[in-house]
Short mmCIF file of the C-alpha atoms (twelve columns), coordinates in Angstrom:
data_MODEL
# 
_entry.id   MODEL 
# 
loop_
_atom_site.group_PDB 
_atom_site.id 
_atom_site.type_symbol 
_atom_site.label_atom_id 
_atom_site.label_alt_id 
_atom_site.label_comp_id 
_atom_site.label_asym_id 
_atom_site.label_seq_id 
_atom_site.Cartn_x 
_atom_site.Cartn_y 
_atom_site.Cartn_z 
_atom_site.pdbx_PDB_model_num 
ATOM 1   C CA . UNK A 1   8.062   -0.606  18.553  1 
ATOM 2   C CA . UNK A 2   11.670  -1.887  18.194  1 
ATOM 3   C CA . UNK A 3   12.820  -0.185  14.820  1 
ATOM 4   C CA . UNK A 4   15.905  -2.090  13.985  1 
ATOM 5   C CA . UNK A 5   12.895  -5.485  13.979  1 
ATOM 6   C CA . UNK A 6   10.961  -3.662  11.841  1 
ATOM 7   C CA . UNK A 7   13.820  -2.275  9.626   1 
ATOM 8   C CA . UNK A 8   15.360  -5.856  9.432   1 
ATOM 9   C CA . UNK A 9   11.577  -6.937  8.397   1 
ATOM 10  C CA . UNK A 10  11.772  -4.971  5.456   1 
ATOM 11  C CA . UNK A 11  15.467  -5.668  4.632   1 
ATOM 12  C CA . UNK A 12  16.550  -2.056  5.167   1 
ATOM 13  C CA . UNK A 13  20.024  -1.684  5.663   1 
ATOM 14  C CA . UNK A 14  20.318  2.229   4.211   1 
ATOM 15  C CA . UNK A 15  20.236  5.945   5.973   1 
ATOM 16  C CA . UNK A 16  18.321  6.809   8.482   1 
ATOM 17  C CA . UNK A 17  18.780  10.217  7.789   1 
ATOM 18  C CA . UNK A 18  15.844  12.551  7.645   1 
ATOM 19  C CA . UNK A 19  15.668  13.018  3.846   1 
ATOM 20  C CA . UNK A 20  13.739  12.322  0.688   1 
ATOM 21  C CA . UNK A 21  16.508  9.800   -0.367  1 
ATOM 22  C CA . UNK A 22  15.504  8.087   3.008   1 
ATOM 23  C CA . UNK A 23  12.058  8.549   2.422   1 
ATOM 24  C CA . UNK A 24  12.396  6.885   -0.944  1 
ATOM 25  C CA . UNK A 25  14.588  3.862   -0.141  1 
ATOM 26  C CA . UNK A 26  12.044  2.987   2.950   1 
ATOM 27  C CA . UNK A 27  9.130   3.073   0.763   1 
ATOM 28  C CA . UNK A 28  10.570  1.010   -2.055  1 
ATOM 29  C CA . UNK A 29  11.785  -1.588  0.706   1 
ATOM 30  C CA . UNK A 30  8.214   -2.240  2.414   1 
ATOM 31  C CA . UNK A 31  6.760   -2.446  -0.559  1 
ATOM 32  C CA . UNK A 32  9.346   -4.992  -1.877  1 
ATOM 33  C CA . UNK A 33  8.887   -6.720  1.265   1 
ATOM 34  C CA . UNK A 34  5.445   -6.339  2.807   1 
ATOM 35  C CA . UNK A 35  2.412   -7.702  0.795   1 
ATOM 36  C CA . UNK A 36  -0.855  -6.006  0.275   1 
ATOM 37  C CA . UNK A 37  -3.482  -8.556  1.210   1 
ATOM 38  C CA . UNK A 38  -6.908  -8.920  2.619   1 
ATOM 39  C CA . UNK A 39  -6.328  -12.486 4.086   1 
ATOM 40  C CA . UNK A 40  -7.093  -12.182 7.649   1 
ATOM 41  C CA . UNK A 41  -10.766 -11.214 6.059   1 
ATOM 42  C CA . UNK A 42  -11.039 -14.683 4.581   1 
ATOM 43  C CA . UNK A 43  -9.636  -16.316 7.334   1 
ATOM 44  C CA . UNK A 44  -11.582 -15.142 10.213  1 
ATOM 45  C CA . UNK A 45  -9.088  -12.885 12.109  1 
ATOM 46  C CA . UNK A 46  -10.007 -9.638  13.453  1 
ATOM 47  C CA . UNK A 47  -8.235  -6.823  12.166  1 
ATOM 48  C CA . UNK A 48  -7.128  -4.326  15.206  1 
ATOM 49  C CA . UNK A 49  -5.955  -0.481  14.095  1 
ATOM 50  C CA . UNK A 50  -3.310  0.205   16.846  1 
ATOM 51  C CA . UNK A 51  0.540   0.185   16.482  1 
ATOM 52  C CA . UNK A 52  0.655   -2.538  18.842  1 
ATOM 53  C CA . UNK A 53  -1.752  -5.491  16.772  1 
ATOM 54  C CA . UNK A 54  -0.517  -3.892  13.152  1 
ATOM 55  C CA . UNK A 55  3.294   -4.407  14.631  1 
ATOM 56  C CA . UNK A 56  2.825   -8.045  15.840  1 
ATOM 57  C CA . UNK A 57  1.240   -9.187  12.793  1 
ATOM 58  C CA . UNK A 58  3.522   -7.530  10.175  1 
ATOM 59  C CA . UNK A 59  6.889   -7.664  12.145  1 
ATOM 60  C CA . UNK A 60  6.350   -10.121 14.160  1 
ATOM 61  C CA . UNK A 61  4.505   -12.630 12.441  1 
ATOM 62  C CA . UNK A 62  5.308   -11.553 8.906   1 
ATOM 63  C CA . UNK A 63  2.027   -10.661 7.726   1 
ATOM 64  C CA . UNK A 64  0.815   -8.253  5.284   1 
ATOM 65  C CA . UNK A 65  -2.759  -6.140  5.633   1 
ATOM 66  C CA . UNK A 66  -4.594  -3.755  3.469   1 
ATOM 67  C CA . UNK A 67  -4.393  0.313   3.439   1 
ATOM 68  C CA . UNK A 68  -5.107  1.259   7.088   1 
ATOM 69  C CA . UNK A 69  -2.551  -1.146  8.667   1 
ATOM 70  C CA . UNK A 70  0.058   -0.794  6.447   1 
ATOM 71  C CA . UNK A 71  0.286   2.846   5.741   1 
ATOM 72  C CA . UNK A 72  -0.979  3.114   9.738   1 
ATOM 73  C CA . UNK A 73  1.748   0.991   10.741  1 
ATOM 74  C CA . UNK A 74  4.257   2.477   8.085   1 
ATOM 75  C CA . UNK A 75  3.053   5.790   9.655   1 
ATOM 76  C CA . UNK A 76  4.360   4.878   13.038  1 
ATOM 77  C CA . UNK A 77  7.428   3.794   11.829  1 
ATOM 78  C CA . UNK A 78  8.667   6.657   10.283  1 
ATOM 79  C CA . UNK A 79  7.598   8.925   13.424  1 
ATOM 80  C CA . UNK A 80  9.565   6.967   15.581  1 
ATOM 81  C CA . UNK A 81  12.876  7.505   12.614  1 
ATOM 82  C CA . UNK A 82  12.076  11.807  13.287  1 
ATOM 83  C CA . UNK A 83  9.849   12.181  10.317  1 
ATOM 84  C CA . UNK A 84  6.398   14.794  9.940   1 
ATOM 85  C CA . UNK A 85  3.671   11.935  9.357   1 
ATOM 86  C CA . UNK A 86  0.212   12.736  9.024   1 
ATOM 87  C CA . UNK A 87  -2.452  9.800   8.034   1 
ATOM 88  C CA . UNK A 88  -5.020  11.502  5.083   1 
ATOM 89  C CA . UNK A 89  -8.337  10.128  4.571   1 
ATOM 90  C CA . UNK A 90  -8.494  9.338   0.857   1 
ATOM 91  C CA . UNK A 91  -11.559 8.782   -1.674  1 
ATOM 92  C CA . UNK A 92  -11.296 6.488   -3.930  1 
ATOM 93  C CA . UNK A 93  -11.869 6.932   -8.247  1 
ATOM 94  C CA . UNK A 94  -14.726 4.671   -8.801  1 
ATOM 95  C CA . UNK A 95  -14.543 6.054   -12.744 1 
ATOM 96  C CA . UNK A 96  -13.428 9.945   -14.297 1 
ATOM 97  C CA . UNK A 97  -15.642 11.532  -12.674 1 
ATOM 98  C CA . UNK A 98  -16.935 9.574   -9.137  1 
ATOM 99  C CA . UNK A 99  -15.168 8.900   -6.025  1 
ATOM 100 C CA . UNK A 100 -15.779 6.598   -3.070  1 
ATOM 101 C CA . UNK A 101 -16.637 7.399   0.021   1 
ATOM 102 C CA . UNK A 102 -14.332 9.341   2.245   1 
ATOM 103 C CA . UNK A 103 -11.863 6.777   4.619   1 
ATOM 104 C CA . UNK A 104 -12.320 4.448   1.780   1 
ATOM 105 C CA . UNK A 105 -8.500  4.574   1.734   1 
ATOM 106 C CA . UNK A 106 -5.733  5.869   4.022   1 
ATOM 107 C CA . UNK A 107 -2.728  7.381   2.782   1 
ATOM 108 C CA . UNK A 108 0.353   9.413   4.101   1 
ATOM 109 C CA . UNK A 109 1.763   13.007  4.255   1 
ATOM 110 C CA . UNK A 110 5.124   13.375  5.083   1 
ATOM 111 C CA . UNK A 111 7.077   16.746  5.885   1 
ATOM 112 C CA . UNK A 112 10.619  17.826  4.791   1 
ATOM 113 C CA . UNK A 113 11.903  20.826  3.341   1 
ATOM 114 C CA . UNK A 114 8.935   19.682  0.619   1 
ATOM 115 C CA . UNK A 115 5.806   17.767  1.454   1 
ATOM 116 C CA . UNK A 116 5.427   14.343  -0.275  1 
ATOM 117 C CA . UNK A 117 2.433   11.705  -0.459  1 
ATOM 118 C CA . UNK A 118 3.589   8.445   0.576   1 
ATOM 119 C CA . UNK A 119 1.694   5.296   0.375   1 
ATOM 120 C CA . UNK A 120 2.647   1.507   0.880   1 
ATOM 121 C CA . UNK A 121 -1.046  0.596   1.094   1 
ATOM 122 C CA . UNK A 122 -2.740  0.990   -2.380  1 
ATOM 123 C CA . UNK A 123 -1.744  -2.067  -4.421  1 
ATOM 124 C CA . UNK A 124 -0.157  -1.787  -7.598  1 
ATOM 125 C CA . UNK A 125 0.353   2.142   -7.719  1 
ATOM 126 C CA . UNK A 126 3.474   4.524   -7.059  1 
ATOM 127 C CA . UNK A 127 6.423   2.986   -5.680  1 
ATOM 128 C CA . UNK A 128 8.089   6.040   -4.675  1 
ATOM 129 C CA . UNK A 129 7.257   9.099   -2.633  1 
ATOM 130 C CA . UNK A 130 5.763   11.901  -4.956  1 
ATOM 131 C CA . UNK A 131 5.940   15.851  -4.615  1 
ATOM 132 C CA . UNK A 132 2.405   16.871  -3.229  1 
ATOM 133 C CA . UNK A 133 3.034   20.556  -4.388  1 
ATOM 134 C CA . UNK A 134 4.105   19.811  -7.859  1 
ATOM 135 C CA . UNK A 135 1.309   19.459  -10.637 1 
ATOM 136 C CA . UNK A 136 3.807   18.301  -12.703 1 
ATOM 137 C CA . UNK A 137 4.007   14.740  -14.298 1 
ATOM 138 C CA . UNK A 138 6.349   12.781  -11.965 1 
ATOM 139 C CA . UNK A 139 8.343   9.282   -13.215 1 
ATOM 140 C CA . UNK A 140 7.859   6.526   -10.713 1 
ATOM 141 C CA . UNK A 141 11.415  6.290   -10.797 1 
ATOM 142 C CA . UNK A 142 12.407  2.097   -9.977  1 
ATOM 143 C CA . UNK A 143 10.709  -0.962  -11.633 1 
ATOM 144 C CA . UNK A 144 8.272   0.148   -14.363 1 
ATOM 145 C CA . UNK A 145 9.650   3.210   -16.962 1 
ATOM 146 C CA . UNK A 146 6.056   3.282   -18.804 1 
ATOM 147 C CA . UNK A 147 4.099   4.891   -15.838 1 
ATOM 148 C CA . UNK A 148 3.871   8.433   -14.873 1 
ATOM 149 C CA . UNK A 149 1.749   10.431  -11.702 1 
ATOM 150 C CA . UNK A 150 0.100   13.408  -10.830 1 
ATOM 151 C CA . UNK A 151 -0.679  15.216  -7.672  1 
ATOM 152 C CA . UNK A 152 -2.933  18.470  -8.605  1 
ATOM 153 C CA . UNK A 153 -5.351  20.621  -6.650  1 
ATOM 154 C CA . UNK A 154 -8.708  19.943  -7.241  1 
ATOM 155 C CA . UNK A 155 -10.983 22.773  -5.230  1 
ATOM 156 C CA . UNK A 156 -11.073 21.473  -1.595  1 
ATOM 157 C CA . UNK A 157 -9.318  17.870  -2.531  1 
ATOM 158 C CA . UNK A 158 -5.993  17.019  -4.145  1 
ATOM 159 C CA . UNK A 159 -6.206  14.470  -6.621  1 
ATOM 160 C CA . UNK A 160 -3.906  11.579  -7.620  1 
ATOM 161 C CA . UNK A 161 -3.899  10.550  -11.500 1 
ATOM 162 C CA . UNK A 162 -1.764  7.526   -13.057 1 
ATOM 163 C CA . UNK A 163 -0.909  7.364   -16.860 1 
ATOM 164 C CA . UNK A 164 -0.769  3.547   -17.813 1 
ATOM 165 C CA . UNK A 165 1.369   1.662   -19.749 1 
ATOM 166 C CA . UNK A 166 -0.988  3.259   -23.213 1 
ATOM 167 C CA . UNK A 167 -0.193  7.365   -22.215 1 
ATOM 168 C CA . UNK A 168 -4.070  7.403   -20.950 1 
ATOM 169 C CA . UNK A 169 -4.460  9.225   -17.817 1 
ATOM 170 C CA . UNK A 170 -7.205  7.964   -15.143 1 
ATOM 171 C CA . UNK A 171 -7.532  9.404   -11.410 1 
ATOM 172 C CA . UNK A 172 -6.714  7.303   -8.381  1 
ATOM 173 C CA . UNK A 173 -7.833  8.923   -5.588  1 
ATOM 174 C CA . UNK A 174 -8.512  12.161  -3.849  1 
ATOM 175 C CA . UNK A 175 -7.684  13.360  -0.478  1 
ATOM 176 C CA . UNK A 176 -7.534  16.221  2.030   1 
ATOM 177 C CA . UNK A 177 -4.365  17.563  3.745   1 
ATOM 178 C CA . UNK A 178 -6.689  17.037  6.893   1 
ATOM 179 C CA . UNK A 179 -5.084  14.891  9.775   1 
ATOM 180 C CA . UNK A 180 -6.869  11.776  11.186  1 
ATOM 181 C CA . UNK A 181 -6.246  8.946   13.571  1 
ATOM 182 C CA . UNK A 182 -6.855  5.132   13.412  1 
ATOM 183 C CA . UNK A 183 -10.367 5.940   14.865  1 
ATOM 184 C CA . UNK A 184 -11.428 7.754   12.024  1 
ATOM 185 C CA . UNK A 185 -11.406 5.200   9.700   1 
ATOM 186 C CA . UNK A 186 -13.008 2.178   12.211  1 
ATOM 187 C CA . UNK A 187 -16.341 2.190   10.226  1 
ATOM 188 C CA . UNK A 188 -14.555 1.822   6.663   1 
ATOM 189 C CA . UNK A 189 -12.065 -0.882  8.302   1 
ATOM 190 C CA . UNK A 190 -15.223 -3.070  9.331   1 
ATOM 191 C CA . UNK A 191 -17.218 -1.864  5.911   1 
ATOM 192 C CA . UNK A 192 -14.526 -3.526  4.118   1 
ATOM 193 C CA . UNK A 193 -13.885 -6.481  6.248   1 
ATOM 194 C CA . UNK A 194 -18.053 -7.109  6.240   1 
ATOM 195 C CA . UNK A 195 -20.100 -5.451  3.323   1 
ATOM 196 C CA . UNK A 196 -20.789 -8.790  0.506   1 
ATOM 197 C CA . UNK A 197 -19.965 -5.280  -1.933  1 
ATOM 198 C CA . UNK A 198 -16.837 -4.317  -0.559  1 
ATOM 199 C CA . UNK A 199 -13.904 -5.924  -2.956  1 
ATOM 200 C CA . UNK A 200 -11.817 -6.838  -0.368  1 
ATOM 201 C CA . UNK A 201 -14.495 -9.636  0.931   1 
ATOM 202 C CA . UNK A 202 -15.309 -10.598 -2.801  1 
ATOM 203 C CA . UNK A 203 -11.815 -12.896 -3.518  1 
ATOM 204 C CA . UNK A 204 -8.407  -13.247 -1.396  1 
ATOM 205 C CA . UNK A 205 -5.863  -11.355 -2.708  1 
ATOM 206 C CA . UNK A 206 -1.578  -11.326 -1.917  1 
ATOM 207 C CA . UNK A 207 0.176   -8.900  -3.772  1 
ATOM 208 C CA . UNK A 208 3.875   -7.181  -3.516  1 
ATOM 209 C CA . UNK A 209 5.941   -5.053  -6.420  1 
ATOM 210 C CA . UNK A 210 9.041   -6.787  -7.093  1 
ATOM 211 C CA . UNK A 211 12.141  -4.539  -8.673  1 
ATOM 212 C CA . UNK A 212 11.155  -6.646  -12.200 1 
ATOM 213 C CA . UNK A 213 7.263   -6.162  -11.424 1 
ATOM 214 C CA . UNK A 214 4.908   -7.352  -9.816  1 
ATOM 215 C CA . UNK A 215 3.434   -10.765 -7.918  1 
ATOM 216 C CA . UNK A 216 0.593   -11.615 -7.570  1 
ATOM 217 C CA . UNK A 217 -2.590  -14.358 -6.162  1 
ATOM 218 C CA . UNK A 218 -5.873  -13.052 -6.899  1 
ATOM 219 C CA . UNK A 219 -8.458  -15.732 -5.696  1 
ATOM 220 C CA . UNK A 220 -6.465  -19.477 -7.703  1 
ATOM 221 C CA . UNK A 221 -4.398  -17.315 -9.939  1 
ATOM 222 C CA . UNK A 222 -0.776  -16.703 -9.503  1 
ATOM 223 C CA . UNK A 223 -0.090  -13.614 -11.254 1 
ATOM 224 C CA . UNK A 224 3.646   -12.696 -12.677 1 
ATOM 225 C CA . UNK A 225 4.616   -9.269  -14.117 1 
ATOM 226 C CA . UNK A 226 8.443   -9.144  -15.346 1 
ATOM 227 C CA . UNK A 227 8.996   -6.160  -17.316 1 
ATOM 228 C CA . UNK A 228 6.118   -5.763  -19.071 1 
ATOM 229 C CA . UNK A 229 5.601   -9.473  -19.376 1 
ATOM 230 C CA . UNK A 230 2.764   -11.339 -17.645 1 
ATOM 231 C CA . UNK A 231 2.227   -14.387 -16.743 1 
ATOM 232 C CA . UNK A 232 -1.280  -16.321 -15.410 1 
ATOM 233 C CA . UNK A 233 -0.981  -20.071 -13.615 1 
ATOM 234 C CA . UNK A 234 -4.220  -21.157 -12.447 1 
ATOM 235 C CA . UNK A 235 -3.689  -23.151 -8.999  1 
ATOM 236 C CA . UNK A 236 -4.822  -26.425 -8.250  1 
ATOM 237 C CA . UNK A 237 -6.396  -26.647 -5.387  1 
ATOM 238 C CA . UNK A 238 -5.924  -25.253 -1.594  1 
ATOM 239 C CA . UNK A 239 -2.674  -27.148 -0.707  1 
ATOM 240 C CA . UNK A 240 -1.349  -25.677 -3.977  1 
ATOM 241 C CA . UNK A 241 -2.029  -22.043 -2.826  1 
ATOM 242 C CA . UNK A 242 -0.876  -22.835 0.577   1 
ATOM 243 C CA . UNK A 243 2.317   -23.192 -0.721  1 
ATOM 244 C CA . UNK A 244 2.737   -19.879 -2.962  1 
ATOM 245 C CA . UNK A 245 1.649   -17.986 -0.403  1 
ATOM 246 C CA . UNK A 246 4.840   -19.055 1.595   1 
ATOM 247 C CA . UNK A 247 6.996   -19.569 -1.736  1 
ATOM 248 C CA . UNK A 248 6.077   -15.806 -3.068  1 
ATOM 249 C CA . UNK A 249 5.403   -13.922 0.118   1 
ATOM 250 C CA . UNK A 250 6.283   -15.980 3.394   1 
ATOM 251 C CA . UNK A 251 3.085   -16.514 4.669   1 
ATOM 252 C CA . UNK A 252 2.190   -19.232 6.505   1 
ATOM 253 C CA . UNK A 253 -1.786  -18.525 7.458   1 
ATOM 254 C CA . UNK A 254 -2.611  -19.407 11.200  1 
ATOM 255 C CA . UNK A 255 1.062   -18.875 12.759  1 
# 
């Protein structure tokens, strides 16, 4: 991995010293930067977990990808700056009371004097790092006032909980502190790439927060949040989409 490509990737021009600050700043910058999609799905390209595949396409070719490659390649990243990563297989919230299955979504542990849950992989959720050991109610600090998290222990599983832009309070996800490797979520990578019930091969989506919001293509729609505002444009055909995927997010598909 060549850091300083990657850093320049995600337009990160801050400290590279081992703190939460740094911790912070990174994670705001991919997110800013790097979309969440599920385009290589609809477009026929294999998805590969290893450092190596995740690296060329979202350095090198200026991709996006869904959880496992971007908090898996995010992961690798901040190992190689000195931090404590370890990849946590996460469960999904299918309502209040149900979760998903486990490996239904990777996200990140990282070490400092305090342990924090990181995650650049879960769409439209927390844009900065939050305290893992606090049950407290935690401000997402840049872009969006009117959201709050929690992180509280839940018997054997932690649990993540968003309050919404109404003050109602709905889990997220759950996870273990347990470590895992890119093998360990191979059969949840190809569920979602393959299953006709898995969301991700249901419509295309292209998604990144902005420091206003948030922008969005869900299947024809181009989606605009500014500060509370949004805005729906329904896209005429392919060539249309073709070009807000490289207007919005730099992607040209087959490059």
């Amino acid at each position: 991995m060549n850091i300083q490509t990657y850093l320049e990737r995600i337009n990160y021009r801050g400290s590279l010293k081992l703190t939460p600050h740094t911790l912070r700043e990174l994670q705001l910058a991919h997110l800013y930067t790097v979309p969440f999609e599920n385009l290589s799905i609809h477009s026929g390209e294999a998805i590969v977990l290893a450092d190596e595949a995740l690296y060329a396409k979202i350095v090198t070719h200026r991709r996006g990808g869904f959880c496992y490659e971007l908090n898996g390649l995010f992961a690798a990243l901040l190992r190689a700056l000195g931090f404590k990563v370890t990849m946590l297989s996460a469960a999904v919230a299918r309502d209040e009371t149900s979760y998903g299955p486990a490996f239904d979504h990777m996200t990140l542990m990282v070490e400092l004097e305090e342990r924090w849950l990181v995650d650049v992989g879960f769409g439209d959720s927390f844009l900065e790092p939050l305290r893992l050991d606090s049950p407290q109610e935690q401000a997402p600090g840049k872009g969006d006032n009117r959201r709050a998290y929690r992180v509280q222990a839940d018997g054997a599983y932690w649990r993540l909980s968003q309050r919404d832009y109404d003050g109602i309070w709905s889990p997220q996800f759950r996870f273990t502190q347990k470590p895992y490797q890119y093998a360990d979520y191979a059969a949840m990578c190809y569920y979602h790439q393959t299953s006709p019930e898995s969301h991700f091969t249901q419509r295309r989506v292209c998604s990144r927060a902005t420091p206003e919001g948030r922008i969005t293509l869900s299947g024809m729609r181009l989606i605009t949040t500014q500060n509370g505002e949004r805005q729906e444009q329904e896209l005429a055909n392919e060539a249309a989409y073709t070009e807000a995927l490289w207007t919005h997010f730099g992607i040209v598909l087959g490059c």
